[in-house]
N, C-alpha and C positions, 0 to 999 in steps of 0.2 A: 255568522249570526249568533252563534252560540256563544262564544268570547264577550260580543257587544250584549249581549241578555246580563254578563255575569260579572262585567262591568257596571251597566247600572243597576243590578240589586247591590254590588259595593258600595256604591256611590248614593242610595237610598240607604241604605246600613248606616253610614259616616252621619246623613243628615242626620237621621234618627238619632244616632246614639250623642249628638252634639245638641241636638232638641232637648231630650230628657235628661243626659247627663251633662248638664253645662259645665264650663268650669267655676262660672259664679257658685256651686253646689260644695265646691271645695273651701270654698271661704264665706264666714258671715261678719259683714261689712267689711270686709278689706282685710279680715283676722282668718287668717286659717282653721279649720275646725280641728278634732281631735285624733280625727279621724287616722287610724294606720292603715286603711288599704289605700292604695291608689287610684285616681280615675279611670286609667287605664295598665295594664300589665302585658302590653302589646308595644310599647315604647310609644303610643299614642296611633300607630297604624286603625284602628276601628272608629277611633278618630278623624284621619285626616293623615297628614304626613309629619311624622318624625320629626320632629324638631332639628338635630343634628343636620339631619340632608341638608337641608340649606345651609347651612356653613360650609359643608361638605362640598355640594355642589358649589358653591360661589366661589372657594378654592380653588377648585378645578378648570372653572369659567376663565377665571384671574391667569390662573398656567395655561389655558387648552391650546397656546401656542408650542407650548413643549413637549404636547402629546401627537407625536408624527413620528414617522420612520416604524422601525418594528417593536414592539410594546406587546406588555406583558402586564394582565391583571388579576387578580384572584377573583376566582368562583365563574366568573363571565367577564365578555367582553362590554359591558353596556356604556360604563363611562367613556373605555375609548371610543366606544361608535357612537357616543352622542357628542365630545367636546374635540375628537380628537381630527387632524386634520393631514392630507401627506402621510397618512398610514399607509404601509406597505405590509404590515402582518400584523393581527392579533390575534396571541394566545391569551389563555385563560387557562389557568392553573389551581389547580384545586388537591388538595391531601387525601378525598374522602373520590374513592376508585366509581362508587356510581353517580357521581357528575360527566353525565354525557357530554356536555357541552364544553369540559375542559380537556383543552388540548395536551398539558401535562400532568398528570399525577405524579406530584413530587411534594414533600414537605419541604416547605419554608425556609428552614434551619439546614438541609441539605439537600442541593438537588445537582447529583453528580450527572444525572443525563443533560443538563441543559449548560450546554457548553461557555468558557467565559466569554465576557467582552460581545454577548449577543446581541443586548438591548439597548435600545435608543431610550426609552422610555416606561418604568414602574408605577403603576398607578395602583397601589394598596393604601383602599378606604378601610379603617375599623379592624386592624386584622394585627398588630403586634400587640395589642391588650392579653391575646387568645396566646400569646407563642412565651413559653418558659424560660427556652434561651436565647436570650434577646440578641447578645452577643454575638452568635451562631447567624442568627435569622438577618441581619442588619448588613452581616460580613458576605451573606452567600451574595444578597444584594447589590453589593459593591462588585464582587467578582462578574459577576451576570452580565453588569451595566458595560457599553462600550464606554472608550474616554469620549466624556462632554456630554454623556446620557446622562438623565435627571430621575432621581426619583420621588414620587408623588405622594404623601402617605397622612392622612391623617387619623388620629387619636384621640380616643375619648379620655375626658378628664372626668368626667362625670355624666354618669348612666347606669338605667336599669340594670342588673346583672343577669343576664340571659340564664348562662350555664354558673353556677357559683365554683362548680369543680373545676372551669378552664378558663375563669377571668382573672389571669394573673395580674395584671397593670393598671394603673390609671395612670396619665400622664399629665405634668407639667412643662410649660415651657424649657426650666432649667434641665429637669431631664431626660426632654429629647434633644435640648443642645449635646448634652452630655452623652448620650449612646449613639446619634448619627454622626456627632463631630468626631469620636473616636476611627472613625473609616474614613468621613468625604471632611474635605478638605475648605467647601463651600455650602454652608448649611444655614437656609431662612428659614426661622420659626414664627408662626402667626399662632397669634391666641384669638378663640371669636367667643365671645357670649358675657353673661352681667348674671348677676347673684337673682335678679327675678325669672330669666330665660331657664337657670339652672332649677331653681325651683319648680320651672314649669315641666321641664324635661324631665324629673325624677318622679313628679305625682304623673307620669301621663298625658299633661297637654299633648298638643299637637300644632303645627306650625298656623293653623289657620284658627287657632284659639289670641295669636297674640296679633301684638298692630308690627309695620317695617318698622316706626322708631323704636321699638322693644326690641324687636332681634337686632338690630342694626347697630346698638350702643353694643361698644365693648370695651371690659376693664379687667384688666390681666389678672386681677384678685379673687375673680369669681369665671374662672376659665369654663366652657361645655367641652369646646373640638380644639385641639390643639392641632395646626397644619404644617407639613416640614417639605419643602425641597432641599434637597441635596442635588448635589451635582459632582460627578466623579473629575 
């Protein structure tokens, strides 16, 4: 009972703060004002949902045939238990030792306990922007994977900077061809989003400030989430 009470004061919070702080409030007549803060500094979460997840998630939706056998996520298991199908194990692997909920603590870029050729399937959302040596981080990945596992992974090309000390990357299509095709042999890159989604993603909107034909149009010039399968 207590979850559902705290549920909806969130879900009265969002209305509210979409009530009074619209996004029409960001723009006068169609002109953006002059304004330097954002509407939100929460990537639109006090809003609504993140603009990003949905692309993220539609990703995912697109693959969740590939996400079976044993699989391996960062931080939690939630995407494999929501898309994934014919799981036989998920880990959840996390750098930061008080995540109870991950089954490994290992960094990214080296994780000598988990042995090669383990996984069927990598599902890391949002998480090589964070990692310095990409090179490292991409290669353990490879090793980890058995032959004919896939991995999942998408990247921001454009968004709030959370931590400014450990947001090393943005990404383009060209250069995640260029760092995942250096290992897998079999690398599809998807671009999703348009130069108005991008603008709403950086002041703050949220996914339920725009309309489906807005997020839906995509033009590789104005990338948000850049999405990569590989496959070993």
């Amino acid at each position: 009972m207590f979850s559902n009470m705290i549920n909806l004061l969130k879900k009265i919070r969002i209305v509210l703060v979409r009530t009074f702080i619209p996004h029409a409030s960001y723009y006068l007549f169609g002109v953006p004002t002059r304004s330097t803060k954002p509407l939100s500094d929460h990537f639109g979460y006090d809003r609504g949902t993140p603009i990003d997840r949905y692309y993220i998630e539609e990703f995912l939706s697109k693959n969740a045939h590939l996400i079976t056998g044993i699989c391996l996520e960062i931080e939690s298991t939630m995407y494999i238990e929501k898309y994934g199908s014919g799981v036989i194990r998920a880990d959840a692997l996390d750098i930061n030792p008080a995540n109870k909920s991950a089954a490994i603590i290992a960094d990214l870029r080296s994780m000598p306990q988990v042995p090669s050729e383990t996984y069927d399937c990598l599902v890391l959302t949002s998480t090589f922007g964070m990692i310095d040596d990409l090179d490292s981080a991409v290669s353990e990945c490879y090793r980890i994977l058995k032959p004919g596992g896939v991995l999942l992974a998408t990247l921001s090309a454009i968004n709030r900077v959370e931590y400014p000390e450990a947001n090393f990357w943005a990404f383009r299509s060209a250069s995640a061809k260029y760092i995942f095709g250096k290992y897998f042999q079999n690398v599809n890159v998807e671009s999703y989003g348009n130069v108005l989604v991008g603008q709403a993603f950086l002041v703050g909107q949220s996914l339920q400030d725009l309309a489906p034909k807005e997020l839906n149009t995509h033009d590789p010039h104005y990338p948000v989430v850049i999405a990569v399968r590989a496959k070993k």
